[in-house]
TORKEKE-845771 format. One record per residue (C-alpha): residue number from 1; residue in three letters; x, z, y. Coordinates in steps of 0.5 Angstrom, whole numbers. Each point is the difference from the previous one (the first is absolute). Example, Ala and Ser with C-alpha at 12.3 -4.5 7.8 and 13.67 -1.06 7.14 Angstrom:
# TORKEKE-845771
PT   resi   resn       x       z       y
PT      1    ALA      25      16      -9
PT      2    SER       2      -2       7
***
This chain:
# TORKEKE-845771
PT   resi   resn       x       z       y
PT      1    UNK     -97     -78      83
PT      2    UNK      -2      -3      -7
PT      3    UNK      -7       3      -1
PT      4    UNK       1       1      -8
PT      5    UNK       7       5       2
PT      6    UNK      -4       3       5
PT      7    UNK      -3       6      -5
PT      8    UNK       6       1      -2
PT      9    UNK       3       1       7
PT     10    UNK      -5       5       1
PT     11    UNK       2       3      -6
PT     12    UNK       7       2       1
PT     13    UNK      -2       1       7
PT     14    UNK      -3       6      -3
PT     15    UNK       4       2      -5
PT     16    UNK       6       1       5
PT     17    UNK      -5       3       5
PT     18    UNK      -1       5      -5
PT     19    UNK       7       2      -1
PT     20    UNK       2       1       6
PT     21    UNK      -6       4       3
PT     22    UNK      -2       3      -7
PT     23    UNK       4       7       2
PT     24    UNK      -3      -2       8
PT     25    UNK      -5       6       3
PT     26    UNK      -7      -3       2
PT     27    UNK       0      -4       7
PT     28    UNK       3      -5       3
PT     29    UNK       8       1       1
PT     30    UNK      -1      -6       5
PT     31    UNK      -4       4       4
PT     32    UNK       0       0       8
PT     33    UNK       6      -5       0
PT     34    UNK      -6      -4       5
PT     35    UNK       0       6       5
PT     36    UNK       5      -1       6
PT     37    UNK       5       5       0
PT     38    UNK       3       5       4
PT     39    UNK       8      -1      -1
PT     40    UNK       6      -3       1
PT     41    UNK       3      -4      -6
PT     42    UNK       8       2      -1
PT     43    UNK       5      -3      -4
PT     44    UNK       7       3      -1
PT     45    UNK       5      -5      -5
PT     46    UNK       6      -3      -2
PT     47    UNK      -1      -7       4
PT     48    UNK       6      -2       4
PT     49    UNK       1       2       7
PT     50    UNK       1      -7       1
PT     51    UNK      -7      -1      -3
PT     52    UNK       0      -8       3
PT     53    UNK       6      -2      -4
PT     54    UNK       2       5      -4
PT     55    UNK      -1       1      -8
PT     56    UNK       4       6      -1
PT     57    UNK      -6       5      -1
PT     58    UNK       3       5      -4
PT     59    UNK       4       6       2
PT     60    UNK       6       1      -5
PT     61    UNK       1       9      -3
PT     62    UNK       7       2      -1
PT     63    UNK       1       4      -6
PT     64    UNK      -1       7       2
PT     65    UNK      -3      -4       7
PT     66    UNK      -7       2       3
PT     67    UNK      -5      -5       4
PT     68    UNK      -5       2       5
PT     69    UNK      -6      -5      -3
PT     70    UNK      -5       2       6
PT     71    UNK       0       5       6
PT     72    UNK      -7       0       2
PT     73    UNK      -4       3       7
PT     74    UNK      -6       2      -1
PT     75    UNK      -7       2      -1
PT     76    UNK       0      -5      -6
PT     77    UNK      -1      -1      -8
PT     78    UNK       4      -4      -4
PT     79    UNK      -3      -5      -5
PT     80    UNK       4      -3      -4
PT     81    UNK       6      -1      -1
PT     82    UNK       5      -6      -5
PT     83    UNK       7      -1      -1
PT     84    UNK       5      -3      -6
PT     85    UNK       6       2      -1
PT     86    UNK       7      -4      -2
PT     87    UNK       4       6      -3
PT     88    UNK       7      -1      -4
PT     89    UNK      -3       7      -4
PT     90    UNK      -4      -2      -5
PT     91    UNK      -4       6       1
PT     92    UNK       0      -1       7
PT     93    UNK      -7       3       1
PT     94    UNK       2       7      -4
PT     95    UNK       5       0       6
PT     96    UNK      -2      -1       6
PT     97    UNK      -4       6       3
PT     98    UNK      -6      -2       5
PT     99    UNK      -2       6       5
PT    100    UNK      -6       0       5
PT    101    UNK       0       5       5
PT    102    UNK      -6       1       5
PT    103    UNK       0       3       7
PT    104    UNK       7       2       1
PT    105    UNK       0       4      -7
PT    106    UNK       8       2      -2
PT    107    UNK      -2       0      -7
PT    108    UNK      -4      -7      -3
PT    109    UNK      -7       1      -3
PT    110    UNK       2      -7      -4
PT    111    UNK       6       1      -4
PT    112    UNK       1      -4      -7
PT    113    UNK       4      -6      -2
PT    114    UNK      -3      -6       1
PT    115    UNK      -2      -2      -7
PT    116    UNK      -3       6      -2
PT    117    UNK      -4       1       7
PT    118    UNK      -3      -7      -2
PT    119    UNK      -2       2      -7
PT    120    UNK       6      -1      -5
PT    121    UNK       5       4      -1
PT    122    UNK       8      -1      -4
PT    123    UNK       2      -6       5
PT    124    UNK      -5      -5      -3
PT    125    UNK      -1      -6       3
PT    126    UNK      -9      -1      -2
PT    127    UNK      -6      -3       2
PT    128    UNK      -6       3       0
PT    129    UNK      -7       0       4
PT    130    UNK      -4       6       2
PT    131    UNK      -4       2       7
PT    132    UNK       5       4       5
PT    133    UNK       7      -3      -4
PT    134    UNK       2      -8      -2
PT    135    UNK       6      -3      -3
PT    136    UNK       0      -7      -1
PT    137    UNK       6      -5       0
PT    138    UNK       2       4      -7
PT    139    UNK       1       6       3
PT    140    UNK       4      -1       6
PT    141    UNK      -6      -2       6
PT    142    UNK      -2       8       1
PT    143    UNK      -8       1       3
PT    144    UNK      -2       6       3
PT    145    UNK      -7       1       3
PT    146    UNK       0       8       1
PT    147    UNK      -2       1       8
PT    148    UNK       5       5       2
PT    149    UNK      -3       3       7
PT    150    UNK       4       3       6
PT    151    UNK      -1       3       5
PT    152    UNK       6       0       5
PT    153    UNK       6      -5      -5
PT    154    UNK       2      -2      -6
PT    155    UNK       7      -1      -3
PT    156    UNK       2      -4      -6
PT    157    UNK       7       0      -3
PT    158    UNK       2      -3      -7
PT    159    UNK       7       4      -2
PT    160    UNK       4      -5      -5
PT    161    UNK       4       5      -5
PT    162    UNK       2      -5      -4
PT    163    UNK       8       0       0
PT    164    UNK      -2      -8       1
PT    165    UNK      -3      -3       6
PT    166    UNK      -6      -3       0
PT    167    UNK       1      -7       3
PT    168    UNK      -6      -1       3
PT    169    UNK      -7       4       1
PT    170    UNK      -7      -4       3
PT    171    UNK      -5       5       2
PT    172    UNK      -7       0       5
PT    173    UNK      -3       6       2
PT    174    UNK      -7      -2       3
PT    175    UNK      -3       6       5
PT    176    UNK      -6       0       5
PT    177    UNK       1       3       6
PT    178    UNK      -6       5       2
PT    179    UNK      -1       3       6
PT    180    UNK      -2       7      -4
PT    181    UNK      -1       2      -7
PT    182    UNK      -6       4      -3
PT    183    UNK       1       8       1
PT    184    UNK      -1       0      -8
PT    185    UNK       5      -5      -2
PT    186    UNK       6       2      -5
PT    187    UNK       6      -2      -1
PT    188    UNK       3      -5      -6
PT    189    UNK       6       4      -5
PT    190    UNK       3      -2      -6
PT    191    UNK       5       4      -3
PT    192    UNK       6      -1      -6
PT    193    UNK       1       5      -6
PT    194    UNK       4      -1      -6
PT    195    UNK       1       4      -6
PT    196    UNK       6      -3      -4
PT    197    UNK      -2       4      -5
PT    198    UNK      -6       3       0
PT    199    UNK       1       7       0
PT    200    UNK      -2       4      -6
PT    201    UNK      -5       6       1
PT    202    UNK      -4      -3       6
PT    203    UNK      -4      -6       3
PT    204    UNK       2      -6       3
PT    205    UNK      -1       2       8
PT    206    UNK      -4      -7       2
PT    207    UNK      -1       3       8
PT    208    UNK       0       7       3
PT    209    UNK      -4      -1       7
PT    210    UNK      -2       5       6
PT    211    UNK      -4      -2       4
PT    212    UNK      -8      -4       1
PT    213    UNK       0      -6      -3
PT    214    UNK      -2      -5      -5
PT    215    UNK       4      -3      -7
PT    216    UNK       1      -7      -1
PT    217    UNK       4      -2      -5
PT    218    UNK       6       1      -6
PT    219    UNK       5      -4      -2
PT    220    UNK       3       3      -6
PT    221    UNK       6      -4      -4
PT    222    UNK       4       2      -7
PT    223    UNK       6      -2      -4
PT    224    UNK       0       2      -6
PT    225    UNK       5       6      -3
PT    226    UNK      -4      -1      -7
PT    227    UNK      -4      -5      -4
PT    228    UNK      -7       2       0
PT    229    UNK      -6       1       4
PT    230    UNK       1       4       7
PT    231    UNK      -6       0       2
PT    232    UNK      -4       6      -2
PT    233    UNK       1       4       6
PT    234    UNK      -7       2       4
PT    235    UNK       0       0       8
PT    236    UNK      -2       6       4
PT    237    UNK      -2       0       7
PT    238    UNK       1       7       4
PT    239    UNK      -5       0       6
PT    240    UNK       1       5       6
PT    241    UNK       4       5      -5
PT    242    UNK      -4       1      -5
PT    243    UNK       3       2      -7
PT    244    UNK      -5      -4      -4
PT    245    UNK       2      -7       1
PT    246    UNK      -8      -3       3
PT    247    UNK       1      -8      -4
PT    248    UNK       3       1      -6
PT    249    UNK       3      -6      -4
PT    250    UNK      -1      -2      -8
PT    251    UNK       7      -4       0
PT    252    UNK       5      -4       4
PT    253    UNK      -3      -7      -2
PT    254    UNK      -8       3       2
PT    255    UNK       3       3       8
PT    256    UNK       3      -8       0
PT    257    UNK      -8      -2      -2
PT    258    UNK       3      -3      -6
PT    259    UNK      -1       2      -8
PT    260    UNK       3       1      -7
PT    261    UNK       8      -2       3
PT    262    UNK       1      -5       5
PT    263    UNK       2      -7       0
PT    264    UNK       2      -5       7
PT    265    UNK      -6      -1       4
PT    266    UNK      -2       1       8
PT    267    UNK      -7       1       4
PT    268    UNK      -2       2       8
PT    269    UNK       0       7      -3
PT    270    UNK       5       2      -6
PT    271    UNK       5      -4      -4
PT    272    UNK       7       0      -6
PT    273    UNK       2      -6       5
PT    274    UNK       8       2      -5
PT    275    UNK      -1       2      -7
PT    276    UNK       5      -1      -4
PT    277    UNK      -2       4      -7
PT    278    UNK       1       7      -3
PT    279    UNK       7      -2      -2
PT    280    UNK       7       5       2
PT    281    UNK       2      -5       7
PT    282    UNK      -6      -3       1
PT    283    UNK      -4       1       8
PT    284    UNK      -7       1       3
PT    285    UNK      -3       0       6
PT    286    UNK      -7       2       1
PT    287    UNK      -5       1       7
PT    288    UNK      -6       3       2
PT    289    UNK      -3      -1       6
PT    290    UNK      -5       5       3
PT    291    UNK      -4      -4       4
PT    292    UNK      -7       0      -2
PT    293    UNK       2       7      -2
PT    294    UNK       5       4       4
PT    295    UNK       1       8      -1
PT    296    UNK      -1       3       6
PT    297    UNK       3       7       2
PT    298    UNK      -1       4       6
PT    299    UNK       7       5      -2
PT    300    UNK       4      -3      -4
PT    301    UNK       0      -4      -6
PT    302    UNK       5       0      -8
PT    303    UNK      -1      -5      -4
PT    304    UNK       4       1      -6
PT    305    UNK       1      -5      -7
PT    306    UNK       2       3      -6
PT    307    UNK       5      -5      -4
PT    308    UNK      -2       2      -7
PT    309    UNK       0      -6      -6
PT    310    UNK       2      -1      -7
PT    311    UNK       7       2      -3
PT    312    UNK       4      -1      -6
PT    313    UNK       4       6      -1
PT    314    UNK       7       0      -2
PT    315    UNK      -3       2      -7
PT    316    UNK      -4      -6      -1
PT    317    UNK      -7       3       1
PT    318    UNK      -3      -3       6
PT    319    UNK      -6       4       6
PT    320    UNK      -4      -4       3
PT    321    UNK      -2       6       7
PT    322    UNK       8       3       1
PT    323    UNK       3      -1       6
PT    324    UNK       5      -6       1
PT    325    UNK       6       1       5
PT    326    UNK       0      -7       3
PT    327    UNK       2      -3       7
PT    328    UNK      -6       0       4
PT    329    UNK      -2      -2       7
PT    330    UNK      -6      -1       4
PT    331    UNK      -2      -1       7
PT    332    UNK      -6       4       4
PT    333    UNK      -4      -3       5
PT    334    UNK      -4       4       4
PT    335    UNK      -3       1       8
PT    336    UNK       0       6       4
PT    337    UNK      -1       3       6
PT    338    UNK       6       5       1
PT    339    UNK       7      -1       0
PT    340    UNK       2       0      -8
PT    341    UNK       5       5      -2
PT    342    UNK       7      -1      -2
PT    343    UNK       1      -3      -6
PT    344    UNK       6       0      -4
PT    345    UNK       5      -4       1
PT    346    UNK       0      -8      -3
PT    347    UNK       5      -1      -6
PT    348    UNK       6      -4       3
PT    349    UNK      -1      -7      -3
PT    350    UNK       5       1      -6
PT    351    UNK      -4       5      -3
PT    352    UNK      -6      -4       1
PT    353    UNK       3      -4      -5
PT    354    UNK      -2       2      -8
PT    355    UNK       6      -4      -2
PT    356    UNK       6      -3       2
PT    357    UNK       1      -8      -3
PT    358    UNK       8      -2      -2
PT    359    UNK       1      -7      -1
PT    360    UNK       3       0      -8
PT    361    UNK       1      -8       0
PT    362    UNK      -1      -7       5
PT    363    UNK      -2      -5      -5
PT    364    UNK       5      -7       5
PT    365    UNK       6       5      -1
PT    366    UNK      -1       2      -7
PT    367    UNK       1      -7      -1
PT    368    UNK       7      -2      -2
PT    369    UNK       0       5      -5
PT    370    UNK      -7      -2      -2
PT    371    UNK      -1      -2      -9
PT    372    UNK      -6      -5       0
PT    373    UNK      -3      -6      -5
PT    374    UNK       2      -6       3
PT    375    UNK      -4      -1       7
PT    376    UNK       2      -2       6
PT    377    UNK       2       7       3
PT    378    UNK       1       0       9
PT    379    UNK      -1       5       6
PT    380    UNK      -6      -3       5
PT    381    UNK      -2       3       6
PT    382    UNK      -6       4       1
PT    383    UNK      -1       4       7
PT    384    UNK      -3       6      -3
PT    385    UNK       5       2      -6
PT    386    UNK       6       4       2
PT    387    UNK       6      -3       3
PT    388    UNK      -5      -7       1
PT    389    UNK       1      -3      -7
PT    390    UNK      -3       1      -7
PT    391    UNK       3      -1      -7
PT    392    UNK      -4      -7      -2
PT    393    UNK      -1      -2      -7
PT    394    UNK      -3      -7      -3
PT    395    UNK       0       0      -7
PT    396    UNK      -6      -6      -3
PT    397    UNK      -3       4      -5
PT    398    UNK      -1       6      -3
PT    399    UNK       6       2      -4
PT    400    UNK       4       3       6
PT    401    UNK       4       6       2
PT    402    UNK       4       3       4
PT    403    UNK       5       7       0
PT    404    UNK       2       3       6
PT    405    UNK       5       5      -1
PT    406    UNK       0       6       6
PT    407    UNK       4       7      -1
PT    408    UNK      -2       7       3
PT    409    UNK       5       5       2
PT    410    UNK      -5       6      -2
PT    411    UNK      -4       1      -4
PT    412    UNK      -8       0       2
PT    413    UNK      -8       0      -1
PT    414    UNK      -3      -4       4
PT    415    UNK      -6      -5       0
PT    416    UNK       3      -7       1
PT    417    UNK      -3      -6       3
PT    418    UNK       1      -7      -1
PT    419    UNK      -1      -4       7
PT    420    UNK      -2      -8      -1
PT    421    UNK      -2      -6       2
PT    422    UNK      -7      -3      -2
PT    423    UNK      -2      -7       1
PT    424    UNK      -3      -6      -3
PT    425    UNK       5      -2      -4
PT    426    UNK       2       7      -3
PT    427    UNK      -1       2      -8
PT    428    UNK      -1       7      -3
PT    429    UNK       6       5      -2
PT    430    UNK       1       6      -4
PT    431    UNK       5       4       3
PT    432    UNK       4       5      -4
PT    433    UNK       5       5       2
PT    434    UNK       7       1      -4
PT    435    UNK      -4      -3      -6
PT    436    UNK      -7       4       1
PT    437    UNK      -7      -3       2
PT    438    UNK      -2       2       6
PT    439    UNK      -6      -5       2
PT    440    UNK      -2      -7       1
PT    441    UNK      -2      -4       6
PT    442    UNK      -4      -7       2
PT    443    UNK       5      -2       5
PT    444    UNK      -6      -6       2
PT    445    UNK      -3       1       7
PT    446    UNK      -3      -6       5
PT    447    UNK       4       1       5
PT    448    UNK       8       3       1
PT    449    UNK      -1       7       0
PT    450    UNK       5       6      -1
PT    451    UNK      -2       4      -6
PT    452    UNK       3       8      -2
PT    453    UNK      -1       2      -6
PT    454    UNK      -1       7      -4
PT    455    UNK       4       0      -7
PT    456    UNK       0       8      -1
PT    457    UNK       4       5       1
PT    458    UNK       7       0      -3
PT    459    UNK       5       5      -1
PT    460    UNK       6      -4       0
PT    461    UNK       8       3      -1
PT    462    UNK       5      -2       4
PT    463    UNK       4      -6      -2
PT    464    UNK      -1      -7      -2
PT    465    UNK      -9      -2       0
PT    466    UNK      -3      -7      -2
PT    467    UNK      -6      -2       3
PT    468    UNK      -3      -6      -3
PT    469    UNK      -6      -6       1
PT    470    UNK      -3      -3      -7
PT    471    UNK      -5      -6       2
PT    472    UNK      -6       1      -4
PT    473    UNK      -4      -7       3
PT    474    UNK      -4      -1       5
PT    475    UNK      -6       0       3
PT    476    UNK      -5      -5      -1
PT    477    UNK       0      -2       8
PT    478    UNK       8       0       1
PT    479    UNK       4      -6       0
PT    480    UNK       6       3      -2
PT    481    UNK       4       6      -4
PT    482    UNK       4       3       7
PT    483    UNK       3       5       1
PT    484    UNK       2       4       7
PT    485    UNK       2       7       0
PT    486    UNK       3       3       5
PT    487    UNK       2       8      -1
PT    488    UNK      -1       6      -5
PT    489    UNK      -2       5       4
PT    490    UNK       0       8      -2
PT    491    UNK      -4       5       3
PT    492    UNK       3       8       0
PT    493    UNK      -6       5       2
PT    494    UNK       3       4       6
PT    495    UNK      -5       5      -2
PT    496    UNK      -1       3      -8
PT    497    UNK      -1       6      -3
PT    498    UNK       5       5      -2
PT    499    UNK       5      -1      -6
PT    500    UNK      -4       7      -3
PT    501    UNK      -7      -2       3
PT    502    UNK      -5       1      -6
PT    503    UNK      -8      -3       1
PT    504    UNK      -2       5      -5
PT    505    UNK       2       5       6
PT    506    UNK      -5      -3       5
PT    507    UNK      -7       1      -4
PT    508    UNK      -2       6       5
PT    509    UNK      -6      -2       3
PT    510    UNK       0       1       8
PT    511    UNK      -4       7       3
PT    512    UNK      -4      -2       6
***
């Protein structure tokens, strides 16, 4: 290495050091890998049976379809666990449902979709890094380092309840083979709970737990009903049947170790790795993992959160501390020793969703009764847009336009989305729809990459509509002025409030 650079070497070796490690307990987390160990490595996976000249290492899940990941013999401890997914839903991680069961249990001790049980709820696709869970590959590589004891077997499943087939699913399951396990060792769970809405009157129930254990960690995700601040809401721990919470939280930002609202970050122990805003539509999903600090209970454990926040009402005034009716979800993560209790059952993958996506308009079809100033006008193939092709648009200056008409046979409010290409030689365009402003995006991005949207929330009419592109230049870096456009998309909550709702009704603060 040159000498000169060495300094600045050691510098950002430093700086990265103290990222990483800046949430780290003291010791050495290298420690003991020098002594000998005392167990078998074991792998489960996907690789092909063929495995000296075979390359189909994936295992295809029907709609509807379960696939055995593993069945394991024990003692032993799985200690890691990777997969990626080819799906045909485009919330294919809110539909799949992973379950572990441990020594022959009927009813799982692991049940979520997969998604969320890595950190990120709605059915996004995201990377983030922290100590028991990393995503990479922009969100399709998942990571999970929780070790998961058992005694006699283990069992895990991933259940496709999409009404389309995931094409293909990659997974390793890495496990040690013991010949006994500690007397005290307790067993891994994590459990799914959604509320869509919120129910008003009472807290969200994060976990309600019987049994010796400890709690690891929460993973919390809202869509947003309103505009406004959600979070509020204070955590409460319940420990072995008090009636006083014993750790009492100062709001929801605080409990996921962050503060004044959240913005997109990650760490070893807590992050907002989804952040999206305080917009009507807009999504979040936040962890904490209790490891330098996990609750423990030799009864029984109620963690609740309050789902309070900000609120304009519908006579204009606005309360920042009232209770919101947004779509809420979360996973808890503890150890125990006992059996768990039953747990109700997991919200079929139809109503995990918040909304349903109606395709409005496909740009390559749209183009024989297309009006635009004069530019070359054609379909071109691209693998991620629906049906295989895009709208392609190449205009050579600014002073463009395109209008695509679309028509609805009923009347809708819906969020839209308009799902792009951005690339190298892509522009920026104002988008409008039936003459109104509904944003203006940079299409411009080094690399080819399909690119959805938001534009707001649209009551439309049935009838004839027009949506339509305006250039407005480009950036400094592009090299041209395109356009790739694929679809419009509308997105319909499944879950809303009551046509008589009225928020002026729910400022009734909750008796413990």
């Amino acid at each position: 290495m040159n000498r000169r650079l060495f300094p600045l070497a050691l510098t950002m070796l430093f700086l990265f050091s103290v990222r990483v490690f800046a949430q780290m307990p003291l010791g050495n987390p290298l420690a003991g890998l020098e002594t000998l160990k005392n167990f078998d490595a074991q792998r489960a996976s996907s690789s092909d049976p063929n495995w000296e000249n075979g390359n189909a290492d994936a295992r295809p899940i029907p709609a509807g379809g379960t696939l055995t990941v593993a069945e394991l013999n024990g003692p032993g401890v799985i200690t890691h666990i990777w997969c990626t997914i080819a799906h045909g839903d485009p919330y294919y991680s809110n539909q799949l449902t992973l379950r572990m069961y441990w020594d022959g249990e009927e009813q799982p001790s692991v049940e979520s979709p997969i998604g969320d049980f890595f950190g990120i709820g709605h059915g996004v696709d995201k990377s983030y890094v922290s100590l028991p869970i990393r995503i990479s590959s922009e969100g399709r590589a998942r990571n999970c380092y929780w070790p998961m004891p058992f005694g006699t077997s283990a069992r895990i499943t991933v259940t496709n309840e999409s009404d389309q087939p995931c094409h293909a699913f990659y997974f390793y399951v890495d496990w040690q083979k013991h010949a006994q396990l500690p007397q005290d060792t307790a067993y891994f769970h994590a459990m799914y709970r959604q509320e869509f809405p919120c129910v008003m009157g009472r807290n969200y129930l994060l976990a309600d737990i019987e049994g010796r254990g400890h709690y690891v960690g929460t993973v919390q995700s809202i869509y947003h009903i309103s505009a406004g601040w959600y979070g509020e809401g204070d955590d409460f721990f319940f420990i072995d049947g008090a009636t006083e919470p014993q750790l009492r939280g100062t709001g929801t930002e605080d409990y996921f170790c962050d503060a004044w609202g959240f913005r997109e970050q990650d760490g070893p122990f807590y992050g907002t790795p989804l952040w999206e805003g305080y917009n009507t539509g807009d999504r979040s999903s936040a962890y904490r993992w209790h490891i330098p600090d996990p609750i423990t209970f030799r009864k029984s454990l109620r963690a609740e959160i309050e789902h309070k926040g900000s609120q304009t009402l519908p006579d204009g005034s606005v309360n920042g501390f009232i209770e919101r009716d947004d779509l809420m979800s979360s996973v808890a993560f503890w150890y125990q020793v006992e059996p768990h209790k039953p747990w109700p059952a997991l919200p079929p993958g139809t109503e995990r969703r918040p909304f349903n996506e109606q395709t409005l308009l496909v740009g390559y079809r749209a183009i024989p009764d297309s009006r635009h100033s004069e530019a070359p006008l054609e379909e071109q193939a691209l693998e991620a847009a629906t049906d295989g092709k895009q709208l392609w648009f190449r205009p050579a200056d600014d002073q463009a336009w395109i209008e695509l008409p679309f028509s609805l046979e009923r009347e809708m409010t819906a969020e839209l989305w308009v799902k792009t290409l951005h690339s190298w030689d892509y522009g920026r365009w104002r988008v409008r729809v039936d003459g109104q402003d509904a944003g203006t995006f940079d299409l411009y991005n080094p690399n080819i990459t399909p690119t959805p949207h938001r534009i707001g929330v649209h009551h439309l009419t049935a009838g004839a509509h027009t949506l339509r592109f305006e250039s407005t230049g480009k950036a400094s870096a592009s090299t041209g002025y395109l356009l790739g456009f694929d679809a419009l998309v509308a997105r319909v909550l499944v879950h809303k409030r009551p046509a008589d709702f009225d928020l002026r009704d729910i400022q009734v603060p909750r008796s413990k």
